[in-house]
DSSP file (Angstrom, degrees, kcal/mol; ACC not computed):
  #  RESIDUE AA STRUCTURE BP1 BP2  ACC     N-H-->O    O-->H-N    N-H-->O    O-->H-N    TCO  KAPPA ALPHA  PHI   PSI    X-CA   Y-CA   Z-CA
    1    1 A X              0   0    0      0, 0.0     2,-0.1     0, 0.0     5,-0.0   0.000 360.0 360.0 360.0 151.2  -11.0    1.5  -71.6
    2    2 A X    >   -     0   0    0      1,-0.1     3,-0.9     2,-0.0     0, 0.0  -0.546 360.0-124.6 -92.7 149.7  -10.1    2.0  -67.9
    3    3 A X  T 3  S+     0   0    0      1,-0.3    -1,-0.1    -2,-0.1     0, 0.0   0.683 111.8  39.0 -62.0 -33.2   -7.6    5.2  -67.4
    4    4 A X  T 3  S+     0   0    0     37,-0.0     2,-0.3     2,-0.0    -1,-0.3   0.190 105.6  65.6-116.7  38.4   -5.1    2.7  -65.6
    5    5 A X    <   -     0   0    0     -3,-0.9     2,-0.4    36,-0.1    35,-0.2  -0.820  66.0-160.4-154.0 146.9   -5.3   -0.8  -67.8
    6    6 A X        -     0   0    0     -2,-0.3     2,-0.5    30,-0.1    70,-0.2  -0.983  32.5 -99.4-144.4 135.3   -3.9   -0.8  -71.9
    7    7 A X  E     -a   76   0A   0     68,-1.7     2,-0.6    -2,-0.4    70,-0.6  -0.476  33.5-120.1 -52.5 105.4   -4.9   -3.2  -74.1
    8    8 A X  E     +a   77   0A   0     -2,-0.5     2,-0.3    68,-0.2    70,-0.2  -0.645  32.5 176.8 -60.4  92.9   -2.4   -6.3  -74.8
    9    9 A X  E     -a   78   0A   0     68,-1.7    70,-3.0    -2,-0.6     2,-0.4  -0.770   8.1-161.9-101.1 129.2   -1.5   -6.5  -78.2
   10   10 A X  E     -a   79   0A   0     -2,-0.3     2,-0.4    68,-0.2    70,-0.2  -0.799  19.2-122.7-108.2 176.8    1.1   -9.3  -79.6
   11   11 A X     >  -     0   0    0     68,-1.6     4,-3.1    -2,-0.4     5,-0.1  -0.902  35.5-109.9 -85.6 137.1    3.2   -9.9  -82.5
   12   12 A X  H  > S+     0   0    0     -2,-0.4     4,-2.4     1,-0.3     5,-0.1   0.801 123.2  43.8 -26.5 -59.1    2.7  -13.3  -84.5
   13   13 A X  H  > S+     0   0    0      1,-0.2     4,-1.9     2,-0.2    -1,-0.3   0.856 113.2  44.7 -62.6 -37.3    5.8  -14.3  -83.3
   14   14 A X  H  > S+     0   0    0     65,-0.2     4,-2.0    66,-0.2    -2,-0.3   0.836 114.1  53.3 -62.1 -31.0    5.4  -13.2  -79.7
   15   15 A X  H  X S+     0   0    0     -4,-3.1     4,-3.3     2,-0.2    -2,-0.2   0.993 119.5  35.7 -58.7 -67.6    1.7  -14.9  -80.0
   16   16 A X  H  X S+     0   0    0     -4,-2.4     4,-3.7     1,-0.2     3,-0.4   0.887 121.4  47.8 -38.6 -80.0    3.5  -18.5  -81.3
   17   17 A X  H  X S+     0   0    0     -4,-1.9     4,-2.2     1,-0.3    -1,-0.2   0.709 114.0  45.0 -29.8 -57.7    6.7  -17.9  -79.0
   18   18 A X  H  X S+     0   0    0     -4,-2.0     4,-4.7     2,-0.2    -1,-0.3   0.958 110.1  55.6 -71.9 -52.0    4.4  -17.2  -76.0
   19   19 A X  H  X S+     0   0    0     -4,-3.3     4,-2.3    -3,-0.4     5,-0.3   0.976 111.3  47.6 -28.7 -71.3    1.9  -20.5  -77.0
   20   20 A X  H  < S+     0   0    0     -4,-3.7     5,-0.3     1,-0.2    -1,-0.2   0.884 106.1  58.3 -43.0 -47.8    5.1  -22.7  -76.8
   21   21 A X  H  X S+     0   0    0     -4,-2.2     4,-2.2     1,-0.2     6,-0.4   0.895 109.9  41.8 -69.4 -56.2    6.0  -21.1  -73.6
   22   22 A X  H  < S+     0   0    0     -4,-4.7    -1,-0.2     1,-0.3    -2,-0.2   0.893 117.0  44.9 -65.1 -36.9    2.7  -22.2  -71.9
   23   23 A X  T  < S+     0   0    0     -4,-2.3    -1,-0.3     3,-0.2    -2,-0.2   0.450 112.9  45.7 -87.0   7.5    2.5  -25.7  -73.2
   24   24 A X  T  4 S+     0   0    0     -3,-0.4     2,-0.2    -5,-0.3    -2,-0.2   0.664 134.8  18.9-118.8 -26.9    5.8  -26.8  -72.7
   25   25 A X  S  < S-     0   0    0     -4,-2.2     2,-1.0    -5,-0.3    -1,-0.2  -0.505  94.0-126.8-112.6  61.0    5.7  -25.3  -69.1
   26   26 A X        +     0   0    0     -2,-0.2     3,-0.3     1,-0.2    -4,-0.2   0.198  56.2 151.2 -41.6  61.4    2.3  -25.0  -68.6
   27   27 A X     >  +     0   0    0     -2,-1.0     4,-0.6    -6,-0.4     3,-0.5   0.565  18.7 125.1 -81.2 -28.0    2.8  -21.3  -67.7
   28   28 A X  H  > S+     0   0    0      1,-0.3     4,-2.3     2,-0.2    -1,-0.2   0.445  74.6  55.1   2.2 -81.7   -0.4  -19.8  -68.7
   29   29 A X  H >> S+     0   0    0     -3,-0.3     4,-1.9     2,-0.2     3,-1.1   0.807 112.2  48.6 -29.9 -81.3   -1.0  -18.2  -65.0
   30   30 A X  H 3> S+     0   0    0     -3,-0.5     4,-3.5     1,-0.3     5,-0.2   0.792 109.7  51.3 -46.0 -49.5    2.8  -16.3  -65.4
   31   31 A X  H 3X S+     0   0    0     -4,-0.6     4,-2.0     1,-0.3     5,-0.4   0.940 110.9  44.5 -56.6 -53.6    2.1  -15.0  -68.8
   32   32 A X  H <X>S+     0   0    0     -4,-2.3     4,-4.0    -3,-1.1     5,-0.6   0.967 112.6  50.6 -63.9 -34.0   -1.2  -13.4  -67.7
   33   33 A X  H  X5S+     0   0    0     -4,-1.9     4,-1.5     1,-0.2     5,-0.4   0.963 114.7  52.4 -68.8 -28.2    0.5  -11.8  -64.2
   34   34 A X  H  X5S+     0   0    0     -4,-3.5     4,-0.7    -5,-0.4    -1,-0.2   0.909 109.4  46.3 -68.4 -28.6    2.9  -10.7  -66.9
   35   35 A X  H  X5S+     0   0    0     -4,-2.0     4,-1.9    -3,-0.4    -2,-0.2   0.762 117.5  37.8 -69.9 -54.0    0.1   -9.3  -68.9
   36   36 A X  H  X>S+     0   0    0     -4,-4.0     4,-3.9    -5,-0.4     5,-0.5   0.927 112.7  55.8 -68.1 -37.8   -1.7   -7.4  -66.4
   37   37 A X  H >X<S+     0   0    0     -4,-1.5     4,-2.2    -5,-0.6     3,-1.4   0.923 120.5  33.2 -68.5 -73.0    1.3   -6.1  -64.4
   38   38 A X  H 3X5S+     0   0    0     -4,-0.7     4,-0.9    -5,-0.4    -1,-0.3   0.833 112.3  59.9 -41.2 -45.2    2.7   -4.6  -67.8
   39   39 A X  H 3<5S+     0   0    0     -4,-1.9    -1,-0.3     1,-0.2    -2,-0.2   0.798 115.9  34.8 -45.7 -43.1   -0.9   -3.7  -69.2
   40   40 A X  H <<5S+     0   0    0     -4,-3.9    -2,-0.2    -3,-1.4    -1,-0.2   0.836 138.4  18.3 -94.8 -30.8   -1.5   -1.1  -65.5
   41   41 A X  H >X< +     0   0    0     -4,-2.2     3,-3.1    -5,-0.5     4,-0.5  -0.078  65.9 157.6-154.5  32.3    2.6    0.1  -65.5
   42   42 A X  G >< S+     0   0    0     -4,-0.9     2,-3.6     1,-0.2     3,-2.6   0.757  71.8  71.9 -29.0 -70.3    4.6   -0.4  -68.8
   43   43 A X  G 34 S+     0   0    0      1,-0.3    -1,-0.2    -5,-0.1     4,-0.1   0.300  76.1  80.0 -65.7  13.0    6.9    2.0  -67.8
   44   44 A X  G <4 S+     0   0    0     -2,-3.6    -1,-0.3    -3,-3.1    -2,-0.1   0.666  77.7  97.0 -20.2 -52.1    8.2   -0.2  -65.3
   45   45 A X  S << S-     0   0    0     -3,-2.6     2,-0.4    -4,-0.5    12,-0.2   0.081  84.3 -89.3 -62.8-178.2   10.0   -1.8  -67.7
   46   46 A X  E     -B   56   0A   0     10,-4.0    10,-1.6     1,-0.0     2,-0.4  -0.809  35.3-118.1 -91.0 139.1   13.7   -1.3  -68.9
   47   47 A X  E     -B   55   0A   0     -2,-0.4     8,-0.2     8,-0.3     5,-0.1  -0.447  31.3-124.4 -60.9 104.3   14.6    1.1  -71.5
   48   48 A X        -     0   0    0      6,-3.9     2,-0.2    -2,-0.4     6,-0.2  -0.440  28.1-125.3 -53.7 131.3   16.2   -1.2  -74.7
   49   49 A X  S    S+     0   0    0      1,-0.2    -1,-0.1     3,-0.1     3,-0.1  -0.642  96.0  21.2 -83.1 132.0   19.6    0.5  -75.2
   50   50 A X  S    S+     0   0    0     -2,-0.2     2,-0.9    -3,-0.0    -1,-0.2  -0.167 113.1  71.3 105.5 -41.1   19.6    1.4  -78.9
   51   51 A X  S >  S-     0   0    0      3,-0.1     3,-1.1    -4,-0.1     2,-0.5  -0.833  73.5-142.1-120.7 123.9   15.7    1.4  -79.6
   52   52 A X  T 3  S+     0   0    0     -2,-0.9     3,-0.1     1,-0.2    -3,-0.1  -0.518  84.1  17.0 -84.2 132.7   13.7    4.3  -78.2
   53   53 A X  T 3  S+     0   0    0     -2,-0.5    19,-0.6     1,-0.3     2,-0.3   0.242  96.3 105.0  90.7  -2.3   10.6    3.5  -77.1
   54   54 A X  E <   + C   0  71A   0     -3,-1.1    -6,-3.9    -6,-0.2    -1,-0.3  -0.727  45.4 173.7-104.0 133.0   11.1   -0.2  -76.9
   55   55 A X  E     -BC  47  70A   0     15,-3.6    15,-0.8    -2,-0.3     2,-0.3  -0.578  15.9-141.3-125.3-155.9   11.5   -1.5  -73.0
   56   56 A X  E     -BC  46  69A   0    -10,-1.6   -10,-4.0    -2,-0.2     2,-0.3  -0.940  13.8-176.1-168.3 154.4   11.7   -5.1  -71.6
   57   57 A X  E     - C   0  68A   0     11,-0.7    11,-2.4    -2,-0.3     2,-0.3  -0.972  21.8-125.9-148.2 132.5   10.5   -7.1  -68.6
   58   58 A X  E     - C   0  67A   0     -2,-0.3     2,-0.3     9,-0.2     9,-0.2  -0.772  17.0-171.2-105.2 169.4   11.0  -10.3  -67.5
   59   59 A X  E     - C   0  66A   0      7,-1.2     7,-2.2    -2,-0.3     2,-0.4  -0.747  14.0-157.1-108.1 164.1    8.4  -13.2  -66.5
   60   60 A X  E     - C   0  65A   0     -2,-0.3     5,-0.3     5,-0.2   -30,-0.1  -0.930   5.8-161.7-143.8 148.4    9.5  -16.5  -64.9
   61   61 A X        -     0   0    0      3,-5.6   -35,-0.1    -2,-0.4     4,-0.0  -0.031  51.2-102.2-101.9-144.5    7.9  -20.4  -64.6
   62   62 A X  S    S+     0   0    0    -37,-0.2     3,-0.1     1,-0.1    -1,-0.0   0.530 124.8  52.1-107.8  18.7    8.6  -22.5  -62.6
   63   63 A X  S    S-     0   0    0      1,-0.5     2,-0.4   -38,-0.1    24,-0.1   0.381 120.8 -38.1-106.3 -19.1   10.7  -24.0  -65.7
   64   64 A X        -     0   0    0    -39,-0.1    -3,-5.6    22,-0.1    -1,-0.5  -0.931  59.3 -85.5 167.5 153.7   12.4  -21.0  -66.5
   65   65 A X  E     -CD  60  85A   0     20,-0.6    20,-2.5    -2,-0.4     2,-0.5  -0.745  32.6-165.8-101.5 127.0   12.8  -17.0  -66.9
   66   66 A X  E     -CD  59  84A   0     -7,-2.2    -7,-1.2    -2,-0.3     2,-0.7  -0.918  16.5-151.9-123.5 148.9   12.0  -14.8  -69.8
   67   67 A X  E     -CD  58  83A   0     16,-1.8    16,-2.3    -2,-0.5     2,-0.5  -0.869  19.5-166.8-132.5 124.5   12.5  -11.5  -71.1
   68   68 A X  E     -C   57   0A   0    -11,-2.4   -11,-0.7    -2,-0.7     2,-0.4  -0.880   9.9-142.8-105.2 127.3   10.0  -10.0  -73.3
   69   69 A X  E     +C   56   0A   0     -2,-0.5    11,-1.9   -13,-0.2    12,-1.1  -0.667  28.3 157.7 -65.2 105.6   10.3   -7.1  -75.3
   70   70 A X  E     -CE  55  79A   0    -15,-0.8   -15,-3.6    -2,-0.4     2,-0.3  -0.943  33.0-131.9-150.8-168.6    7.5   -4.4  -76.1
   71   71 A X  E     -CE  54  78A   0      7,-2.5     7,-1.8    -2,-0.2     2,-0.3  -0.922  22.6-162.4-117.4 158.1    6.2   -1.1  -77.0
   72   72 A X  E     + E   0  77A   0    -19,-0.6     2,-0.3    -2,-0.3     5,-0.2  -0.911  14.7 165.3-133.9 168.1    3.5    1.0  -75.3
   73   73 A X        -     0   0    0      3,-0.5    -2,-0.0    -2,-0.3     0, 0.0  -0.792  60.5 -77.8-157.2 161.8    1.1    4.1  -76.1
   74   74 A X  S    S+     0   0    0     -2,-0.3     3,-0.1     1,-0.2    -2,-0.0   0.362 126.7  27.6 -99.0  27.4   -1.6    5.1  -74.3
   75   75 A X  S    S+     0   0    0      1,-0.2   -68,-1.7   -68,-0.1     2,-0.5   0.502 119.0  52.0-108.8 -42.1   -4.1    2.6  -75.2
   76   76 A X  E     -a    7   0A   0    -70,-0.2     2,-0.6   -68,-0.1    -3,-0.5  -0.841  45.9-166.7 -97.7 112.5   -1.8   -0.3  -76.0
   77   77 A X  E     -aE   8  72A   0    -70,-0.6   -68,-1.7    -2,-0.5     2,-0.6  -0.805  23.7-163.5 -87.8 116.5    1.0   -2.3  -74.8
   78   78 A X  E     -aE   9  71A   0     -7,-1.8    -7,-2.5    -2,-0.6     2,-0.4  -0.847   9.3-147.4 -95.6 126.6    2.4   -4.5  -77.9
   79   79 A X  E     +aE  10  70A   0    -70,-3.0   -68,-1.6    -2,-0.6    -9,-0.2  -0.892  22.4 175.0 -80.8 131.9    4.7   -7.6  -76.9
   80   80 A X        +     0   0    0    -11,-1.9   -69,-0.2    -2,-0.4   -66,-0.2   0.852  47.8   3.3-144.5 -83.6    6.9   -7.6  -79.6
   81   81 A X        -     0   0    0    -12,-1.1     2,-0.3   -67,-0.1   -12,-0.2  -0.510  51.7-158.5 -99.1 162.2    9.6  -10.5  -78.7
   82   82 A X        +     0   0    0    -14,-0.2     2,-0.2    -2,-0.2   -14,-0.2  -0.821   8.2 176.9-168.1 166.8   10.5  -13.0  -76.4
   83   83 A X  E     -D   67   0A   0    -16,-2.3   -16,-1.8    -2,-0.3     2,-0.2  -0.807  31.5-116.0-130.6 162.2   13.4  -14.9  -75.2
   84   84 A X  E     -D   66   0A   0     -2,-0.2     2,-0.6   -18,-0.2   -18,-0.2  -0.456  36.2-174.7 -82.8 158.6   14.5  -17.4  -72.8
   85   85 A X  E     -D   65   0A   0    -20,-2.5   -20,-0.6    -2,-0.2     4,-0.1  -0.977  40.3 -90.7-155.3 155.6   17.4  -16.1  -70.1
   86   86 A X    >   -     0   0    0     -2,-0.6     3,-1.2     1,-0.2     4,-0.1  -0.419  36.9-133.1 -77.7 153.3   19.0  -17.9  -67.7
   87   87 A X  G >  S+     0   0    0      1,-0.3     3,-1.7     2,-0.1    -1,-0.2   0.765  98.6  70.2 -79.6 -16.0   17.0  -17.8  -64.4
   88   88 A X  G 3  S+     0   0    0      1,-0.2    -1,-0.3     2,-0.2    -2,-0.1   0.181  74.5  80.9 -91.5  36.2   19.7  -17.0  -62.3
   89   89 A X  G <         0   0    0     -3,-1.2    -1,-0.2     1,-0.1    -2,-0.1   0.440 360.0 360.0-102.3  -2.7   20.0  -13.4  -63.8
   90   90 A X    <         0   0    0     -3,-1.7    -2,-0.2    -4,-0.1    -1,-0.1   0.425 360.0 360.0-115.1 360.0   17.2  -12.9  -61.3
């Protein structure tokens, strides 16, 4: 595995949740720039108040903004949740 790249893991629910995302907005392209950019630099994200170790990032489509939830290690990044948010938080 390359030193600056982690392996994209979901949860079942993030997997579904993320599926919907792309077929009802045919987002595919965001989710993957969401996927690399988090895969080279979790720690980018924001730090979840309350759960250590857990951060969040958002994507947007051109339908709408999301904030996903994950965990990282230093092979993996797991997406864990995600949610819709209003776009204008961005």
């Amino acid at each position: 595995m390359s030193a600056n790249r982690r392996r994209v893991a979901k949860s079942p629910q993030c997997e579904r949740d993320l599926q919907a995302i792309a077929a009802r907005h045919r987002a595919e392209e965001a989710i993957a720039g969401f996927e690399r950019v988090v895969s080279r630099i979790p720690e980018m994200g924001m730090a979840v108040r309350g759960k250590q170790g857990f951060y969040s990032r958002p994507f947007h489509t051109g339908d709408g903004s999301y904030l996903v939830i994950y965990t990282f290690d230093e092979e993996t990044v797991t997406l864990v949740s995600v949610r819709s948010i209003p776009s204008s938080s961005f």
